[in-house]
N, C-alpha and C positions, 0 to 999 in steps of 0.2 A: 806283061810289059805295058808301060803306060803308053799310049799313042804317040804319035810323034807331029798331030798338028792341035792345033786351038789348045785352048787355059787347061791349065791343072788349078782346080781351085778345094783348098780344104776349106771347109767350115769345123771350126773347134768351140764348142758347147760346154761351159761348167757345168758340173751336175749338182744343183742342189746348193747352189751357191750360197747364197749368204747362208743357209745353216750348216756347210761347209768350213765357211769362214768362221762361225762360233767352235766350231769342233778344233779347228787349228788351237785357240787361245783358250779351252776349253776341251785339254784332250779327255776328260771323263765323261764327256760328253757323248762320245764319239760311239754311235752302235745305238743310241736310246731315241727317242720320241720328239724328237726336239722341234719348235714351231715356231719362227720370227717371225712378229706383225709388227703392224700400227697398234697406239695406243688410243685411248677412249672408248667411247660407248659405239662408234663406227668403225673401230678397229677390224680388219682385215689381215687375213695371212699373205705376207709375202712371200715366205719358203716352209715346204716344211722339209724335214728329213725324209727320207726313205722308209725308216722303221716309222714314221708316225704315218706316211702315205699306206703303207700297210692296216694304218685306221682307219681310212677314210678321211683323210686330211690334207687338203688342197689348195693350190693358191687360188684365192681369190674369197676365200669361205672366210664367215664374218670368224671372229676369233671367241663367240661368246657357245657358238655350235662348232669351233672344234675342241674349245673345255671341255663338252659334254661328250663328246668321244672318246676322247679319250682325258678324261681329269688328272693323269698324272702324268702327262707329256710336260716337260719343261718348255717355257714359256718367253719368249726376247724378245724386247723392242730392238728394230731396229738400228743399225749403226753406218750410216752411210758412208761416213770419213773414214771410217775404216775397212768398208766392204771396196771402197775407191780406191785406197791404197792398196789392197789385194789385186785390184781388177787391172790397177798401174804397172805393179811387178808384172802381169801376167803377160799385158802388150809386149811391155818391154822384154819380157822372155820369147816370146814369139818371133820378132825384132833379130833374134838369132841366125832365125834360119830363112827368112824371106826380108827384105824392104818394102814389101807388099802386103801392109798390114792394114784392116779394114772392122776397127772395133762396130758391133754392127747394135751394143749395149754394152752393160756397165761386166756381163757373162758370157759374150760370144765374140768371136770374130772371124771374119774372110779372109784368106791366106793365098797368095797366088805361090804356088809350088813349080810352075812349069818353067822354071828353068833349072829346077835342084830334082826335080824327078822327072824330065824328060830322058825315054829311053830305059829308065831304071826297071830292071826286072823283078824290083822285090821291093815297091812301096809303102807294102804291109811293115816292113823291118823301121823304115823310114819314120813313119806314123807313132811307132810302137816308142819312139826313142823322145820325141816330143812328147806325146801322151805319156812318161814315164818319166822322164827328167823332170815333167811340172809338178806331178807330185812329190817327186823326190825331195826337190828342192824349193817347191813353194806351199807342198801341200794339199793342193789343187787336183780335183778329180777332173775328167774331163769324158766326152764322148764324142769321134768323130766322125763326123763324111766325108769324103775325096769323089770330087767328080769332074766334068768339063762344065759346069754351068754353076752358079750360087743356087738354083732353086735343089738340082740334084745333091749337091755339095749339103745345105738344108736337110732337106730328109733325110742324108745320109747318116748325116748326126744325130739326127731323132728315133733311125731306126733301132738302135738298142743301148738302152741305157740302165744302169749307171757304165761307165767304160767299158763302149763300146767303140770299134772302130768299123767303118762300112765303106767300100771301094764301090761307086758305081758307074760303071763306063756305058755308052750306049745301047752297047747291045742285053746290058744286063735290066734294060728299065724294067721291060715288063716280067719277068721274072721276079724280079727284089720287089716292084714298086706295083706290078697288079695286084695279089693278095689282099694289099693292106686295106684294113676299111677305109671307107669314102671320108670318116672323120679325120683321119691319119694327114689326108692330104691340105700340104701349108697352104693357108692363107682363104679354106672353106671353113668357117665356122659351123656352130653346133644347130641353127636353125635350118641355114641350107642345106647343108647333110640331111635333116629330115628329109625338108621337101625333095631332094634326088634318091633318097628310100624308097619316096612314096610311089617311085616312079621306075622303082626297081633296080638301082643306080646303088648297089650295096658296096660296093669296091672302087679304086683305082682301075681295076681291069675293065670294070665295065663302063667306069665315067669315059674312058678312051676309047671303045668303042662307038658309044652315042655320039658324042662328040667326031669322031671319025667320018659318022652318017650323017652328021649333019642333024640330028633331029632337035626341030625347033623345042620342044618342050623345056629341055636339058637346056639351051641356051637362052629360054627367056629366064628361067631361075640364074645362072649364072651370070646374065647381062653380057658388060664389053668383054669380061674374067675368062669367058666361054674359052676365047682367043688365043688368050694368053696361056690356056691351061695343056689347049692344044698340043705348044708350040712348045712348051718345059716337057709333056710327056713323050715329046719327040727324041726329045733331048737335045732342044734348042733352047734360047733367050737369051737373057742376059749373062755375057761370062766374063765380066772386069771387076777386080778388085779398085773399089777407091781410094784415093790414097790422097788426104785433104792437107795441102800446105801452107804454112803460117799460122797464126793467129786465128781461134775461132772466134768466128763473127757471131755464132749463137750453140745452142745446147737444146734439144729437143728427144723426148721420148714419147714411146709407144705402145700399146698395150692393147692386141686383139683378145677379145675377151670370149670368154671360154664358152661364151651361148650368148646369142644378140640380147641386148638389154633397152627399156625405154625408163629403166627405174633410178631416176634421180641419185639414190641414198648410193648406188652402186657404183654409177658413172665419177659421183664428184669424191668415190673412196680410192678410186682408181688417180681421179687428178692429185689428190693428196697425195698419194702414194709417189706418183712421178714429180711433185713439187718438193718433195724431201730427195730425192736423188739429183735435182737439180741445183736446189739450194748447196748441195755440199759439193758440188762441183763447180760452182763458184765461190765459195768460199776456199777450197782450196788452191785456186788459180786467182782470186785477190779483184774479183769481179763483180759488176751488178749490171742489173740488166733494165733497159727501161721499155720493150716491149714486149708482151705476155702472148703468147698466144695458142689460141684451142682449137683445136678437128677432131673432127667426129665423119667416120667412115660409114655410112649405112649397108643393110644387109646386100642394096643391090651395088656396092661396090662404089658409090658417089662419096667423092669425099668433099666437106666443105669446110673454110678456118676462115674464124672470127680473132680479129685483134686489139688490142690495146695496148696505148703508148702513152706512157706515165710523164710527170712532169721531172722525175726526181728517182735515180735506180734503185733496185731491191736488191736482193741476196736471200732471205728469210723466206724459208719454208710458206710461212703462216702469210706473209704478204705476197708471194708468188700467187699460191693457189685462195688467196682472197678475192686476190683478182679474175683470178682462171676462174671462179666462181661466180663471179658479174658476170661475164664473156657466156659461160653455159644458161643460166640464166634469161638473161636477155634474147641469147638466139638459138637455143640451142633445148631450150622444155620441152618435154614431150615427144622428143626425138630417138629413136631408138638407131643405138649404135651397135655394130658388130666391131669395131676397131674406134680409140680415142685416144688425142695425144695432145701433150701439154710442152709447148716451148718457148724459149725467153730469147732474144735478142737485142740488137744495141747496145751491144755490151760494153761495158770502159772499168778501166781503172778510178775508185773512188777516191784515192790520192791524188788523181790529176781533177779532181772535179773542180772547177771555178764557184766562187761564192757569188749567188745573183739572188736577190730577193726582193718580193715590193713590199710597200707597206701592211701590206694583207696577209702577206706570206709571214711575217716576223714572228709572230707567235708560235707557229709550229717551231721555223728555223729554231727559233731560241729554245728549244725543247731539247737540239740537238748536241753533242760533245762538244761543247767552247774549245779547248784541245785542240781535236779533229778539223774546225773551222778556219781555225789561226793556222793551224799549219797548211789548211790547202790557200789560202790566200797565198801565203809566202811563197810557196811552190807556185801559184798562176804567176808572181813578178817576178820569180828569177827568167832571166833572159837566156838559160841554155836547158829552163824545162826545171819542172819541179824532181827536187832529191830528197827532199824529208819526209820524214813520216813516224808514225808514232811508234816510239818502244816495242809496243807489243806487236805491230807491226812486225816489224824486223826482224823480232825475234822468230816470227815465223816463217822467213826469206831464209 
């Protein structure tokens, strides 16, 4: 029976998402090798399938060394605006069964349960009907966790996948969550896992121990993290679902990466990566953005963001992370990150934008849709706010 104080919080995880999503519109798909990246000669895997993970094939590996893995995996660029419309049903499926919905990426989200399974003696049955109706009806594999806290709720979801489901209540931490190796646990990446190896720090069980005792070694590698990591294997911290109202003011994602990196070619495959899931998220919300901005997390948990604010909004992939590319650049070479993230805000409607130009400006401007121009004039002088807008516009309203 679930407790009867503090959060019930699920975390629910796609598995394998976007090549999930090619399997849905693409059922022959379905069971084979299949690997979506980026395109070019820096092309990177975004997902692979399961059968192709079975090759050695992972996100994050350039896509020209998972060819050679396996050469006859089928091969998909990317499809953002459609992987968004999936990720859209999927809220809103969730939406169902709590108001406590906390998309956490464009394939996960936080779910406060604890008013719909407070008391409940079987919220394995509960779980099963969510996880089961999404595929039913949307297709959608999923794996989850249920716990009192987002970080347990987290591993719960990680601990077995493809659909899996994982109940973790307090008393079961060290049971479920000592075993796991050191690398299992969210939010240590693949460098500091060595160093707490090196130090005999091979599990969960025994990062809680040290940490228990206090021993300095274990928390100069960890830094402030030490604290924090404490306090989640207690089975304490943070246990609120967000739940963000109105209008978003901006759009930003995330990406700890599978082993610290200080390699340029790797970090800015990573910004691309999140400036094409960004760009289609403004584009389908009718958006641009005029401030970019990047962070970079380092191994010992310091995180810092560098930004820049345009004269003029974006929307395009390619002019997102142009930018996001000065910004690493300039501050950010030579820096070795375990977590990097690329966000845009200042967002507006480019229907309501006013025409301002000086005489320096004109030559760009006049580059722009004469169309697009005249009607945002006409919309700055109506006096109850601009209503026009172009054709193709609309059509997409």
């Amino acid at each position: 029976m679930m407790g009867s104080m503090g959060h019930i919080i699920m975390h629910i995880d796609l598995n394998a998402f976007f090549a999930r999503a090619e399997e849905i519109r693409h059922p022959e798909y379905e069971g084979k090798s299949l690997v979506v990246g980026g395109r070019g000669p820096r092309g990177v895997v975004s997902t692979a399938s399961y059968a192709a993970r079975k090759r050695g094939i992972h996100s994050g590996m350039p896509l020209f060394q998972a060819r050679r893995l396996d050469p006859g995996a089928i091969f998909l660029p990317v499809d953002f605006p459609y992987y968004e419309m999936l990720s859209t049903s999927f809220v809103s499926y969730l939406h169902r069964f709590s108001a406590l919905v906390e998309p956490a990426s464009i394939d996960e989200c936080y779910v406060d349960l604890s008013v719909q399974l407070r008391g409940s003696a079987d919220p394995l049955a509960y779980l099963k009907v969510i996880q089961e109706g999404l595929r039913r009806e949307i297709g959608l594999n999923s794996s989850i966790g249920l716990a009192p806290t987002r970080f347990l709720a987290k591993m719960g979801s990680d601990y077995k996948k493809p659909l899996g489901i994982t109940i973790i209540r307090k008393k079961d931490i060290d049971a479920l969550l000592g075993p796991l190796p050191i690398e299992s646990f969210w939010g240590i990446g693949k460098k500091t896992s060595a160093k707490l190896r090196e130090l005999g720090i091979k599990d969960i069980a025994s990062l809680k121990s040290s940490l228990l005792r206090g021993e300095k070694s274990t928390e100069r590698i960890l830094g402030s993290f030490a604290s924090t990591c404490l306090l989640w294997l207690k089975g304490e911290g943070d246990d609120e679902v967000r739940v963000s109202g109105g209008e978003a003011k901006s759009i930003s994602r995330s990406l700890t990466l599978e082993s610290d990196s200080d390699e340029p070619s790797i970090l800015k495959a990573r910004l691309y990566k999140m400036a094409e899931e960004i760009s289609a998220l403004l584009v389908s919300e009718r958006k641009k953005a005029k401030t970019v901005t990047v962070s970079l997390r380092d191994p010992s948990f310091h995180t810092r963001s560098r930004s820049c604010t345009l004269g003029r909004g974006i929307d395009g992939a390619g002019a997102i992370f142009k930018t996001a590319e000065g910004i690493f650049d300039s501050s950010f070479s030579g820096a070795t990150a375990r977590l990097i993230g690329l966000g845009v805000s200042s967002l507006h409607d480019p229907r309501e934008e006013t025409v301002q130009m000086s005489f320096d400006d004109y030559p760009e401007y006049e580059k722009m849709d004469e169309t697009r121009l005249l009607v945002n004039e006409f919309n700055r002088k109506l006096k109850n706010g601009g209503s026009l807008m172009l054709a193709r516009e609309a059509k997409r309203k």
